[in-house]
N, C-alpha and C positions, 0 to 999 in steps of 0.2 A: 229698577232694582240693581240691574249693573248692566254697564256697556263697554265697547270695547275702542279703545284711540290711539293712536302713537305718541308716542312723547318724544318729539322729535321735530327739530328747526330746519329740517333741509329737508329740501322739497324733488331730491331726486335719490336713486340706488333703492336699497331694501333698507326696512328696519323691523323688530317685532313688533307687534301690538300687546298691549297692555290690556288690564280689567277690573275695572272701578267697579266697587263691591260696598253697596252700602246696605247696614243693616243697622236703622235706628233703632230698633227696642234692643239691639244686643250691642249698640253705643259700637256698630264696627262701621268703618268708612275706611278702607284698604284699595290700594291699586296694587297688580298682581302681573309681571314680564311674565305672556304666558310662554312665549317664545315659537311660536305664530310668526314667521317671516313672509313679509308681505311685499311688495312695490309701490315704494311713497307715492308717488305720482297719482297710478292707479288706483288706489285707496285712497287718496283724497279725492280724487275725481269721484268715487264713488256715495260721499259722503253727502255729494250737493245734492240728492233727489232720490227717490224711491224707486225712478226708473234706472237711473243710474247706478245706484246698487245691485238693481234685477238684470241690468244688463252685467256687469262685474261679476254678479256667481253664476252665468252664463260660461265665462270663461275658462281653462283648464285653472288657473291660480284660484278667481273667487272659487269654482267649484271647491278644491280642497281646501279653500279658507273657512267658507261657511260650513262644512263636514267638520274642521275644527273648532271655532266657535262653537256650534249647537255641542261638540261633547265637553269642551271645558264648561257652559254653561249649566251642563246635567250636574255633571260633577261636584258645581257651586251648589247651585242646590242641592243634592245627596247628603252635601256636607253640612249644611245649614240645617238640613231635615232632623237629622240624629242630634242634633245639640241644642239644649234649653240657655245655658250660659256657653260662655265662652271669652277666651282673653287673648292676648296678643301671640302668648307661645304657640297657640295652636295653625297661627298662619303657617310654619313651616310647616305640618304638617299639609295643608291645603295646598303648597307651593311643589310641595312632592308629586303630590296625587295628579299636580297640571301636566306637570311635568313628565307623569308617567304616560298621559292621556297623549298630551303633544309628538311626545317621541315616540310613540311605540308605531306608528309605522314604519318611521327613520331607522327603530333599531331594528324592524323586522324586515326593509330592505336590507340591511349591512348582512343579517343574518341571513338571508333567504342569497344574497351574493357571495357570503365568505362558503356559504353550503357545496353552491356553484363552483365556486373557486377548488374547492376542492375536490368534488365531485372530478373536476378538472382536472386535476392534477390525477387522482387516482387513475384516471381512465390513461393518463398519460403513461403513466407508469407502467402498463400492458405493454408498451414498446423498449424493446430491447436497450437500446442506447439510453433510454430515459431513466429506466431501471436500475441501468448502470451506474450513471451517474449520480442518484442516490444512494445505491448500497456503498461503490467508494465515498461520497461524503458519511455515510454512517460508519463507516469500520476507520475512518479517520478521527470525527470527533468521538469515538466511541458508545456513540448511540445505537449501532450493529454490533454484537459481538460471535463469537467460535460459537458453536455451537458447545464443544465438549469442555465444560467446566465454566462456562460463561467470562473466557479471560476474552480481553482487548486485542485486536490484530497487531501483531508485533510489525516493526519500521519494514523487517524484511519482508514479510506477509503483504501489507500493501504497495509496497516496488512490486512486489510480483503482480500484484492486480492493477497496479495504472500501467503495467509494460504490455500487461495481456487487451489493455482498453483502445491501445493503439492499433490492434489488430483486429479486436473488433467492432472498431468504428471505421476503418479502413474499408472491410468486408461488407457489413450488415446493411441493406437501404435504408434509406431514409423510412422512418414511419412504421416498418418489419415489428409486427409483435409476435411473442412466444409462440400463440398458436401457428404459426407461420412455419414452426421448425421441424423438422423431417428430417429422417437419415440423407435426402440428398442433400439438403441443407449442410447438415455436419459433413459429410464427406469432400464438399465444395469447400469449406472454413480448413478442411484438413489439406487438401490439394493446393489451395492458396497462399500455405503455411510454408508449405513443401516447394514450392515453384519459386518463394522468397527467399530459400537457400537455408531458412533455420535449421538447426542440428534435433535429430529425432528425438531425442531426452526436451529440447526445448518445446515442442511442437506437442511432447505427452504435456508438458506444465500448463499450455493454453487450452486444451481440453478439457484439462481438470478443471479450471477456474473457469470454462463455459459451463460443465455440468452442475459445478456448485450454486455459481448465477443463477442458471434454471432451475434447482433446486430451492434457494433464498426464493424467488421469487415466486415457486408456489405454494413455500410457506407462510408468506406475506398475501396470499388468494389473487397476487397479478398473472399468473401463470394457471393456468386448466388443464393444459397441453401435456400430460404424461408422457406423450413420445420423445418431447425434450428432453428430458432427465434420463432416457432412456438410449440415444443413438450414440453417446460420446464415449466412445470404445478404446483407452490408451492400445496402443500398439507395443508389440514386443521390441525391444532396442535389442539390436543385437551388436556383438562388442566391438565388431568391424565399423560400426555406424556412430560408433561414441569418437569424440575428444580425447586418446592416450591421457588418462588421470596413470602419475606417476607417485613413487616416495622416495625419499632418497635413503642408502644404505647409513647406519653407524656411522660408518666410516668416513662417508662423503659429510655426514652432520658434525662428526668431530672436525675435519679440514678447513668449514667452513665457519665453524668457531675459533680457529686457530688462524685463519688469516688476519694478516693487521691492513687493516682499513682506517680511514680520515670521514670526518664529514660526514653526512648524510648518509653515507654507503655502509658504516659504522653504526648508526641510528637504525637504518633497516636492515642491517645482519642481529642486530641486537634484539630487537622485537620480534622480530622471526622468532628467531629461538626461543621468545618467551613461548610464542605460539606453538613449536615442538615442545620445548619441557613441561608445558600445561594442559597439553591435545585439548587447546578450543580453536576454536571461529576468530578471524580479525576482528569479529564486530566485537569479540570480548578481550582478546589480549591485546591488544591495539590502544585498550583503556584502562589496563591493569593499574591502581594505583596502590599507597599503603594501604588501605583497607581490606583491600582480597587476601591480604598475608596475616595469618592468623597459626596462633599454637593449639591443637586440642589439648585437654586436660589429660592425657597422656604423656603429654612433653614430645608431639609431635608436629612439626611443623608444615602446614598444608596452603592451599589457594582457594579459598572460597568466594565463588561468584552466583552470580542468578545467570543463565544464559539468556541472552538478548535477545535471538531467533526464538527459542522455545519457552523461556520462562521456566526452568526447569534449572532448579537449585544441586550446584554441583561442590563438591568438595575434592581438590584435587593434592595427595599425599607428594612431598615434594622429598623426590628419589633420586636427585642430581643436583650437585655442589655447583655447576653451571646456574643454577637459579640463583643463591645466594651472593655469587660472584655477581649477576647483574642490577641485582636488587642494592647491592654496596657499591657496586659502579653509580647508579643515577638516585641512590640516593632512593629510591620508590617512586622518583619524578623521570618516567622513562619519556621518549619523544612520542610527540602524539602524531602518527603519519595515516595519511588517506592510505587506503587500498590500491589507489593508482601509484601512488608512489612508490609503495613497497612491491608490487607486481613490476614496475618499471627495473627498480634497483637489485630485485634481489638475482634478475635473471644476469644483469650485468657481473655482477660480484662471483655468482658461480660460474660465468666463462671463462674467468680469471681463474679461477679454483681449478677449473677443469684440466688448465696445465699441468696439474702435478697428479690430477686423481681424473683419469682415462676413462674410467667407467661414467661421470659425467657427457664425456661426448658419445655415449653409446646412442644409434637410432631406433628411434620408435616411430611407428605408426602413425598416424592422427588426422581427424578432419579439419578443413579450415572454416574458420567462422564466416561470417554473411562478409564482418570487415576485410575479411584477410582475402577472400573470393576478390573483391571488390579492389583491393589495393591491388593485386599482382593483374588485375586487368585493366590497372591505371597504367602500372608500369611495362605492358605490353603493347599498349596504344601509342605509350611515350617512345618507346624503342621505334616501335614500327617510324613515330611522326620523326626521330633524330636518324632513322635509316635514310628515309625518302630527303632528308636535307634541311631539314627544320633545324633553328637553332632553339633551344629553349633557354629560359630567362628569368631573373630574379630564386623564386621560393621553388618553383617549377623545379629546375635546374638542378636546387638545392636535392629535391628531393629524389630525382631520379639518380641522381651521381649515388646516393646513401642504398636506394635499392639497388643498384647495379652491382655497387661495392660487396652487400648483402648476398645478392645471388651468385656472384662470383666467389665469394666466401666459402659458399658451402657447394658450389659445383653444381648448382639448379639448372643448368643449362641454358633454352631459351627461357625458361620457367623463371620466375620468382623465388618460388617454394622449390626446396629439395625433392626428387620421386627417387622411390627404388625400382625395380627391375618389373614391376607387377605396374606400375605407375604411381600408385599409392603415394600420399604426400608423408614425408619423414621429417621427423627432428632431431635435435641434438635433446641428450635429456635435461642440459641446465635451461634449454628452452621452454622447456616445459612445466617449468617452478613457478608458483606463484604465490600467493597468500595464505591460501589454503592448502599447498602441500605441506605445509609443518603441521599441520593436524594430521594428516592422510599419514605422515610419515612416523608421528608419533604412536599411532595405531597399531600402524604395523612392527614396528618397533615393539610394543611391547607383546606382541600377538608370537611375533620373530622369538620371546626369551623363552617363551615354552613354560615362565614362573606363575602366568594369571591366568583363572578362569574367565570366561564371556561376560557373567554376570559384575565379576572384579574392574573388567575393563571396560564394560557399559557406564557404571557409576561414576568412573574416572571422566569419559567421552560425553556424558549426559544423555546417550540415545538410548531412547526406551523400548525400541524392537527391536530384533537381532537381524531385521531384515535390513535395515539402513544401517545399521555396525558393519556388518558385512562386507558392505559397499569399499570400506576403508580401509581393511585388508586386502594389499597390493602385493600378493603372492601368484606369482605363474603357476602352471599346469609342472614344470619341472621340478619347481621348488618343493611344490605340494607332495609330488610324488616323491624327493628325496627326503621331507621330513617323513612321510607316512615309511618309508624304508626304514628311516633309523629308529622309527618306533618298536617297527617289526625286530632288529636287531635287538634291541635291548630285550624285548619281551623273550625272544630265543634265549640268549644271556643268561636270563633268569631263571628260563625252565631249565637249562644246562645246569645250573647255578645249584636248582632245588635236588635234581637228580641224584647229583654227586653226593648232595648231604644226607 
């Protein structure tokens, strides 16, 4: 009734076998690719003899060859069984039915290993670094998202999470999953933090984005471990311990609009100040184009942006003739400068300023970054190796003559860095400008007019709690107590004022 052959001229490698299918009273005579892969060779070998055969499904192949034969052959029959007529259309369906027979072990290995594979992968995922590596490819291609509001991690959001992966993969073992983690754990990641010189405001940022990790990851069921989520305790910064964040006065902001500059130095004084007359972030007046300039239906003319760190739609009322003036300078095509550039230039351009406006070279406080630790122990090494009689050379050379110049400059002594009388490292305050003080100083600036309420000047600023508004008011302990005086004065004033009437 049917048997099974290769249709095939070469007599060596695999090929499938076929199934001659005849059924004279229903006039069918079909061959059928069950798709049956066999070894020519040994399949022909097995073709010469009965014993030959019996020895062939002796072996691992005949075994699963004849397991497949007998069920294509059930099959034929099944199919045969149910039909009185039949015509040529219905071979496909029969070609299905082999075909489901043939494969379904194949598909239930591929299945029974992609199960595995995954099974693999999840159990992988219990370990710290592995997890890692996940959640930043998910909060990249946006397959992870915030939790609050289901928006996408903004550019600045994952900088912070691959700066924090560097720390910890540095720290964490090889293989370390969640349940692994314990206060002495986190107190270790903090110690470690600390001994590599980062600033304590830097060192709360890698806690938080460890607690949140642990967090994702036991909302994801890789983590079980509650104590995780539980030991990462930011610490109090206290102000001695920060980086002097400055703002610069009015005054120093009008001198430094009024200087004439060339070049590039003119390109980053100009942008600057988009970023004070706007109080945003670089990452948004840095790309201010015509679009953000808009009139309301009032016939007032404002700055409308989305911000870039938060997402958080800001409309900013434009209350200084300095905006129109730069917007008719370039035309709405302002220069497009990195952050390093404009942190480089802008502190150059206010040393030059600082000539004629004194309070620029006022000292402040400040800690030195990991870099800056690191450079004035270059250029103490170098001094020691040029004491002891070393000549140095080429880039070397270059660069110790430019530090020496530097600490000479400002009277640093053996040091690098300036100290005052306590030790403490000082600066000059044009030193301490950067990209971000024309926000910081716009803030205070308007905080200084005594015209806006908190809520006025959140909407301008885009921050949405008064705890981080705050932050950007750059007002001393003196200043504070001589406005809260003149407060008092006037209120006097008035009751005087009421008395008499």
């Amino acid at each position: 009734m049917s048997r099974f052959f290769l249709r095939t001229s070469q007599n060596t490698g695999a090929a499938n076998l076929s199934i001659r299918i005849n059924r004279p009273k229903l006039k069918i005579s079909w061959w059928i690719n069950t798709g049956i892969k066999v070894s020519v060779r040994e399949w022909n070998k097995a073709q010469k003899s009965s014993r030959a055969l019996s020895q062939y499904y002796s072996t691992e192949e005949g075994r699963k060859t004849q397991e497949l034969t007998e069920k294509v052959e059930k099959v034929v029959d099944d199919f045969f069984a149910k039909r009185r007529t039949i015509t040529d259309k219905d071979k496909a369906e029969l070609v299905s039915s082999i075909e489901d027979v043939v494969m379904y072990d194949a598909i239930k290995a591929v299945e029974e290993a992609n199960a595995y594979k995954r099974e693999l992968e999840e159990s992988k995922l219990c370990v710290i670094t592995e997890y890692y590596d996940y959640f930043i490819s998910g909060i990249k291609n946006g397959s992870i998202r915030q939790k609050r509001g289901d928006k996408t991690y903004r550019e600045g959001s994952i900088h912070a999470w691959v700066d924090f992966g560097k720390y910890l993969k540095a720290f964490c073992p090889d293989g370390m999953t969640f349940d692994q983690i314990n206060k002495r754990f986190a107190d270790g990641f903090v110690a470690y933090l600390e001994n590599l010189g980062l600033m304590p405001k830097t060192i709360n940022k890698h806690i938080l984005c460890f607690r949140r990790l642990c967090r994702a990851a036991s909302l994801d069921e890789k983590n079980k471990n509650l104590i995780s989520v539980s030991v990462w305790g930011e610490r109090v910064v206290k102000e001695k311990e920060k980086r002097a964040e400055i703002a610069l006065f009015d005054e120093e902001i009008d001198a430094l609009y009024s200087v004439r500059l060339e070049g590039v130095r003119e390109q980053v004084r100009d942008v600057w100040m988009l970023g004070f007359l706007s109080a945003q972030r670089v990452s948004d007046y840095a790309h201010f184009t015509r679009d953000n300039f808009k009139v309301t239906p009032g016939g007032y003319d404002v700055i409308v942006l989305q911000q870039t760190k938060t997402g958080n739609d800001v409309v900013v009322p434009i209350l200084d003739d300095r905006v129109k003036e730069l917007c008719a300078k370039y035309d709405y095509s302002f220069p497009k400068l990195g952050t390093a550039t404009i942190n480089l230039y802008i502190k150059e351009i206010l040393k030059g300023v600082a000539e004629t406006v004194p309070s620029l070279m006022t000292l402040y406080r400040t800690r030195l970054s990991v870099a800056e630790r690191r450079k004035e122990r270059l250029y103490l090494e170098m001094k020691e190796r040029v004491r002891s009689g070393e000549i140095l050379h080429g880039d070397e050379r270059k660069r110790f003559k430019e530090m020496k110049e530097y600490a000479e400059e400002h009277g640093s002594g053996e040091l690098l860095w300036q100290r005052d009388y306590s030790g403490e490292v000082v600066k000059r305050k044009y030193e301490l400008v950067s990209s971000h003080t024309s926000r910081r100083s716009a803030i205070t600036s308007m905080y200084n007019t005594g015209l806006y309420d908190v809520r006025e000047m959140m909407s301008v600023s885009g921050h949405t709690t008064f705890s981080n508004f705050e932050k950007y008011i750059k007002r001393g302990s003196i200043e504070q107590a001589e406005r809260i005086a003149e407060k008092a004065k006037e209120a006097a004033r008035m009751r005087r004022k009421r008395r008499q009437a």
